[in-house]
C-alpha positions as CSV (number, residue, x, y, z in Angstrom):
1,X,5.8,-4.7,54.1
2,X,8.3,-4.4,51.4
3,X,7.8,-6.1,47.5
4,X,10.9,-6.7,45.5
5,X,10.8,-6.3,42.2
6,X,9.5,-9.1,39.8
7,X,12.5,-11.2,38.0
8,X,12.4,-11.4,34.6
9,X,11.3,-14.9,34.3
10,X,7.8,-13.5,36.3
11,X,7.5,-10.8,33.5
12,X,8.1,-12.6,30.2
13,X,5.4,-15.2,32.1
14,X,2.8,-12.0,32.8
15,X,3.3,-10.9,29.3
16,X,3.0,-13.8,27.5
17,X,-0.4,-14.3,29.4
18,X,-2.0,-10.7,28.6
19,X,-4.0,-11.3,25.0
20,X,-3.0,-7.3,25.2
21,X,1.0,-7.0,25.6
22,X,3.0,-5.6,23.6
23,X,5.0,-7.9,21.4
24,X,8.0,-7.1,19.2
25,X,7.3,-7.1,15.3
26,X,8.3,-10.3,13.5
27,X,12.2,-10.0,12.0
28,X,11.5,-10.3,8.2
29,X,15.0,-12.5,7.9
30,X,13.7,-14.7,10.7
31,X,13.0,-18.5,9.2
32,X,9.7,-18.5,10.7
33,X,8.8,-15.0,8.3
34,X,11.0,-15.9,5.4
35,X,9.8,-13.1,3.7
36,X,12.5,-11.0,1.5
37,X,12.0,-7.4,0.4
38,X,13.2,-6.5,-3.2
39,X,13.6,-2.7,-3.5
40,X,12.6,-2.0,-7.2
41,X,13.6,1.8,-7.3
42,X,16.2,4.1,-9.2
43,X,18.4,6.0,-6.9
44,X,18.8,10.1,-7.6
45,X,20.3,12.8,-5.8
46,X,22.1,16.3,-7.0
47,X,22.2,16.4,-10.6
48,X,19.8,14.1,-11.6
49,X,17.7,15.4,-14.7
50,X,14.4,15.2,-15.3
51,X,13.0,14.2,-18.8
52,X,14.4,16.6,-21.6
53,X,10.4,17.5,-21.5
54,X,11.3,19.9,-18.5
55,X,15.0,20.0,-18.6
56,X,15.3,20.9,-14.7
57,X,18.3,19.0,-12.5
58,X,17.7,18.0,-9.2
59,X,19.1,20.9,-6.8
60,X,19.4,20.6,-3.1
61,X,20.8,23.1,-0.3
62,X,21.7,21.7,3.1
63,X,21.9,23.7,6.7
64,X,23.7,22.9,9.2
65,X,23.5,24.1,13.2
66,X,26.4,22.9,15.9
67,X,28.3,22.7,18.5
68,X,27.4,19.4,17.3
69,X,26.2,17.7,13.9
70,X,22.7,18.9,12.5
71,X,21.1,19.2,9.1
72,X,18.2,20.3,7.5
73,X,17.9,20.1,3.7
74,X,15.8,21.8,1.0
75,X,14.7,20.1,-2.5
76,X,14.2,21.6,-6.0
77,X,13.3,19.3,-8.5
78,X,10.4,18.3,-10.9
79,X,8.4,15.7,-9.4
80,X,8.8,13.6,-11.9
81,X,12.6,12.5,-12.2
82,X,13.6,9.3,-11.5
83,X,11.0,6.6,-10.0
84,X,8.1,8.6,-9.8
85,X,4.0,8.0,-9.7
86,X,1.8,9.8,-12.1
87,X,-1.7,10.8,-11.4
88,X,-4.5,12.4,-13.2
89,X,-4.0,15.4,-12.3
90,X,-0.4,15.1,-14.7
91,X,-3.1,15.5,-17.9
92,X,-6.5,16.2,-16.4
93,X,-7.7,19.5,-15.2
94,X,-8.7,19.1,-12.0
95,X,-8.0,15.4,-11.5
96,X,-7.0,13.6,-9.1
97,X,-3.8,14.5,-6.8
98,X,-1.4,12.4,-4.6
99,X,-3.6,13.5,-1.9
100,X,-6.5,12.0,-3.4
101,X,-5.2,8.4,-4.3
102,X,-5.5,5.6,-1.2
103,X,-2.2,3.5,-1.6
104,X,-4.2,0.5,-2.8
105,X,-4.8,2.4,-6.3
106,X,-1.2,1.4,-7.0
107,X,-0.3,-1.8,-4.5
108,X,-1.6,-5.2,-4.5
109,X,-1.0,-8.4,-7.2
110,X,1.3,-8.0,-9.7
111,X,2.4,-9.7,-12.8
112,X,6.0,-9.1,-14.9
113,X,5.6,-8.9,-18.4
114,X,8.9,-9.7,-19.9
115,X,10.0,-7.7,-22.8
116,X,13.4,-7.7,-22.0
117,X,14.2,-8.9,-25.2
118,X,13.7,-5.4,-26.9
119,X,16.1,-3.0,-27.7
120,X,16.6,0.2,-27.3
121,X,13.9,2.8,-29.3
122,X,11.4,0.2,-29.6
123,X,8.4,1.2,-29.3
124,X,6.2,-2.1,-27.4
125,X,2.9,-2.8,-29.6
126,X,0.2,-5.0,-28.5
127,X,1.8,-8.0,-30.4
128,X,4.8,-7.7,-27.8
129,X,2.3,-8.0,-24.9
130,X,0.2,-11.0,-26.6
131,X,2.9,-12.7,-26.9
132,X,5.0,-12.1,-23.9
133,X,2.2,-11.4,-20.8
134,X,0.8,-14.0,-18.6
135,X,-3.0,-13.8,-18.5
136,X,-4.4,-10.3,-16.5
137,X,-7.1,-10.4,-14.5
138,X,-9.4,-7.1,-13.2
139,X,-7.1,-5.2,-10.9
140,X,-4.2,-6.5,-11.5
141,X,-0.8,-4.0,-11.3
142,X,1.1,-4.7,-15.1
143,X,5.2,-4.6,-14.6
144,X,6.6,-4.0,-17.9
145,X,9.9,-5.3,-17.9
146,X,12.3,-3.5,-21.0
147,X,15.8,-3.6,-18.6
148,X,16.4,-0.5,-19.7
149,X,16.9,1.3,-16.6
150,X,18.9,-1.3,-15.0
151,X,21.1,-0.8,-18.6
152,X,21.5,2.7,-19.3
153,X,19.9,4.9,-15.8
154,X,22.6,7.3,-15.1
155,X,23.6,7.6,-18.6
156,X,21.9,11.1,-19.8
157,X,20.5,11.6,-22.0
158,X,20.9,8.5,-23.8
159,X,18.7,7.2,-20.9
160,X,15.5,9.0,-22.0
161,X,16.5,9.3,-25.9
162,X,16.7,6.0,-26.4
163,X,15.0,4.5,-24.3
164,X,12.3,1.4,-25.7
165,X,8.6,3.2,-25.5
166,X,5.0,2.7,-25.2
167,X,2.5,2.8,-28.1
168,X,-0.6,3.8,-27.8
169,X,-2.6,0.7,-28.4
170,X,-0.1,-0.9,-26.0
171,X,-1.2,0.9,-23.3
172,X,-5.2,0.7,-24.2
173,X,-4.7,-3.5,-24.2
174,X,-3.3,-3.6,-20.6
175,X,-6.4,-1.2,-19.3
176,X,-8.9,-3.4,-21.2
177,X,-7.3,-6.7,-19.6
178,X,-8.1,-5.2,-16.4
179,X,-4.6,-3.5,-15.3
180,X,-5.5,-0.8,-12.7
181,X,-2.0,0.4,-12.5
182,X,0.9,-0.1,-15.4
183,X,4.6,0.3,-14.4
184,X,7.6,0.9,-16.8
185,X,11.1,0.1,-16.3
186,X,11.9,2.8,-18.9
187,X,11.0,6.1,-20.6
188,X,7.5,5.3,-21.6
189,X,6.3,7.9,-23.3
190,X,7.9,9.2,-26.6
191,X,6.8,12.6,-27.4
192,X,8.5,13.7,-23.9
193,X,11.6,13.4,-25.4
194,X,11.1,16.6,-26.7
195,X,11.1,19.8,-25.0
196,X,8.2,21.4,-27.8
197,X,5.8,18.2,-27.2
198,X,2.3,19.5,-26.5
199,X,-0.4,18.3,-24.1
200,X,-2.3,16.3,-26.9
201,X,0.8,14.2,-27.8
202,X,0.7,13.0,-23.8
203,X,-0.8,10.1,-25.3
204,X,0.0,7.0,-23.3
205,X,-0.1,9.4,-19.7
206,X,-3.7,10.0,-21.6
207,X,-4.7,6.5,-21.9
208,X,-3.7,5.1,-18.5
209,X,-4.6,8.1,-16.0
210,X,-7.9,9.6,-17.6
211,X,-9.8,6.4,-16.9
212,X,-8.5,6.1,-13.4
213,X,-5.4,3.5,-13.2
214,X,-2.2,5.1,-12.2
215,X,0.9,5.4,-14.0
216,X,4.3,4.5,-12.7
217,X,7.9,5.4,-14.3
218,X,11.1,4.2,-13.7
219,X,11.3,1.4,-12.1
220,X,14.1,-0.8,-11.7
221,X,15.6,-4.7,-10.7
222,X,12.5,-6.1,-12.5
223,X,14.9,-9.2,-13.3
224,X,14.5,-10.0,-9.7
225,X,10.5,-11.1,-9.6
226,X,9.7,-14.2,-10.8
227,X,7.8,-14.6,-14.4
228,X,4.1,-15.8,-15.0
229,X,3.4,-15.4,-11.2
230,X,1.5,-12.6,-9.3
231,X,3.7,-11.1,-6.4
232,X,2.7,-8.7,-3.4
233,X,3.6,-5.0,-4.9
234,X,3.5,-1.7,-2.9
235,X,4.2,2.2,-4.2
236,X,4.1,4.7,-1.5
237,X,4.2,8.3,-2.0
238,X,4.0,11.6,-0.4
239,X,0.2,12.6,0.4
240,X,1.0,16.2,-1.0
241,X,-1.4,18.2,-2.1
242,X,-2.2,19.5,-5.3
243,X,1.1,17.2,-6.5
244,X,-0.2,15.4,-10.2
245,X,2.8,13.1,-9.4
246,X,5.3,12.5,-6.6
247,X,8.4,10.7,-5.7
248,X,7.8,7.0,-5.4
249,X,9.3,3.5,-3.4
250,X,8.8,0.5,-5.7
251,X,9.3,-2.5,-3.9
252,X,8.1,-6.5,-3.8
253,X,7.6,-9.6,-1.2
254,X,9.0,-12.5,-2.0
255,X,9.4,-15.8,-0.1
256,X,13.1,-16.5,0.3
């Protein structure tokens, strides 16, 4: 007795009735998701610098194998240049690593704080936050908005010389207002400007990572969230080890 093989129609019907098929994920343009991703990261490559802290470029060797197309590359760079995550391990002997920290350290509800009215070499006081943040509540991730990368990012060294800062006290009134991670969209901390600073003047990395948030620099597009509302946030990272910082994606969910 032969079978012949089931139409499509029979299929789609068998599939749809098994609670275990496989369905396709949902397109995030569709109308029914209407869900729009908004990439908050700088963009580096060859050449890009870190802070004038380290002084080392961004190097990067490529191999190549035929008859056809095939490449391998190779990285050299300071793990901290351009949108990066900072972890305890950055200012704490043996603190914590990117191994160490689950993803939801650094993802979840966040609020923009809009200081884009600064300029450049300000340095952001608690008086800027009162005035411009939206009430934070425990665990909250704090985006401070400065436009500075979206300004002057690829413009070195102005970019970190410049650049609107963090004081101290700053920092301390976002921890105490519950902020379990604090993002910049510029060069944060001051005393890195300079290649003699010493571990003690690390203030603001101090502040934020010794008590356990985590510390993210250089973001960018921060014009693009909305103001006063908590938005779905995500930083992912390489889980490498003994790394006290590491490469990072920034990005947002927003409804369209």
């Amino acid at each position: 007795m032969t079978h012949s093989p089931p139409s499509r129609a029979q299929v789609a019907r068998a599939s749809s009735a098994s609670p275990d098929a496989v369905r396709p994920a949902p397109d995030p343009h569709t109308e029914e998701t209407r869900v729009r991703i908004v990439d908050l990261t700088l963009p580096f490559g060859p050449g890009t610098p870190s802070p004038p802290s380290a002084g080392i470029d961004v190097k990067m060797e490529s191999f190549h194998k035929g008859p056809g197309f095939w490449q391998a590359s190779k990285v050299e760079m300071l793990l901290h240049t351009g949108s990066h995550v900072d972890f305890a391990r950055h200012c704490v002997r043996n603190g914590e690593t990117a191994a160490d920290v689950a993803l939801d350290r650094a993802s979840g509800e966040a609020l923009v704080i809009d200081l884009s009215h600064v300029g450049p070499d300000h340095g952001i006081s608690p008086q800027d936050l009162e005035l411009a943040a939206p009430p934070l509540r425990e665990g909250d991730i704090a985006l401070i908005r400065t436009d500075w990368s979206d300004q002057a990012w690829g413009d070195f060294p102005r970019y970190f010389l410049e650049s609107p800062y963090c004081e101290p006290d700053a920092a301390q009134w976002l921890l105490d207002r519950g902020a379990k991670a604090v993002g910049f969209d510029c060069f944060s901390e001051v005393a890195a400007r300079r290649p003699d600073f010493t571990s003690e003047e690390f203030i603001i990395h101090k502040i934020v990572l010794e008590p356990g948030a985590i510390l993210m620099q250089h973001l960018t597009n921060l014009s693009a969230l909305p103001q006063g509302v908590r938005v779905p946030f995500y930083c992912t990272w390489p889980k490498m080890a003994e790394a006290e910082g590491a490469p990072a994606r920034f990005f947002a969910l927003l409804d369209h």
